[in-house]
N, C-alpha and C positions, 0 to 999 in steps of 0.2 A: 504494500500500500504506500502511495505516495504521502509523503508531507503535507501536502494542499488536500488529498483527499482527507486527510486523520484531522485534519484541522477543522476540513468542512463537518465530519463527524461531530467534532468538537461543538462547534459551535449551534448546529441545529438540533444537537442534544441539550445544549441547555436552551436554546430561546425553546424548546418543547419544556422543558421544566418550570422555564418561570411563565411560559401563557397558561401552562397546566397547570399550576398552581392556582391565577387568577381565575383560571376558567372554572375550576372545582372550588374556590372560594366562594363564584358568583352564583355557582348552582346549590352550594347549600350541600356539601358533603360530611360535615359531619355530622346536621340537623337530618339530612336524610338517613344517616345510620343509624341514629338514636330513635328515632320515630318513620320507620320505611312505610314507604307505601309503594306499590307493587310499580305502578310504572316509574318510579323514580328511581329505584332500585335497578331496571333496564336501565336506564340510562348513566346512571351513576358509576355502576360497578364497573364497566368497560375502559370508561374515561378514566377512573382512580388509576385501574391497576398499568393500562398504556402509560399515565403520568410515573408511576413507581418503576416502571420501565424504563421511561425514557430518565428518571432521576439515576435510576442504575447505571445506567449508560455514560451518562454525563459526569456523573463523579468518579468512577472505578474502571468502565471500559475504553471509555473516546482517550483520556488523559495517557491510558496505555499505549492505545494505537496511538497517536501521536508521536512518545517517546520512543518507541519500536522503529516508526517511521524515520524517523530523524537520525539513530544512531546507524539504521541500517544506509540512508543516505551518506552518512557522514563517513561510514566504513567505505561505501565506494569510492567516493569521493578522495580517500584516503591511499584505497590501491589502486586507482588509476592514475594517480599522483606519483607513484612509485615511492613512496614513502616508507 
């Protein structure tokens, strides 16, 4: 994986965390758990657990691919330099 791809990773992993956040703030996520009612619960749960997804991702996956990306450039980079 390229640099510019792990980054793009990066970055649309968390603008999904922080709209996911507001958008499960706006829908009433944890007034919907404590008091469910059947179609909000369709809707609700979907959206949560994509959000705890895309938070996984953003914090523990993308930041890898990133650094993987980068070192594995930087090793080329390194022997084709004949270093």
């Amino acid at each position: 994986m390229s640099p510019a791809r792990a980054t793009a990773w990066l970055v649309s992993s968390a603008l999904m965390n922080l709209l996911g956040a507001r958008l499960l703030d706006w829908l009433g996520l944890v007034e919907g758990l404590l008091a469910p009612q059947g179609w909000r619960l369709l809707l609700i749960v979907p959206l949560a657990v994509s959000f705890y997804a895309a938070r996984f991702i953003a914090w523990f996956v993308a930041p890898g691919l990133l650094l993987g990306a980068l070192l594995v450039s930087f090793r080329k980079a390194r022997l084709t330099s004949g270093d």
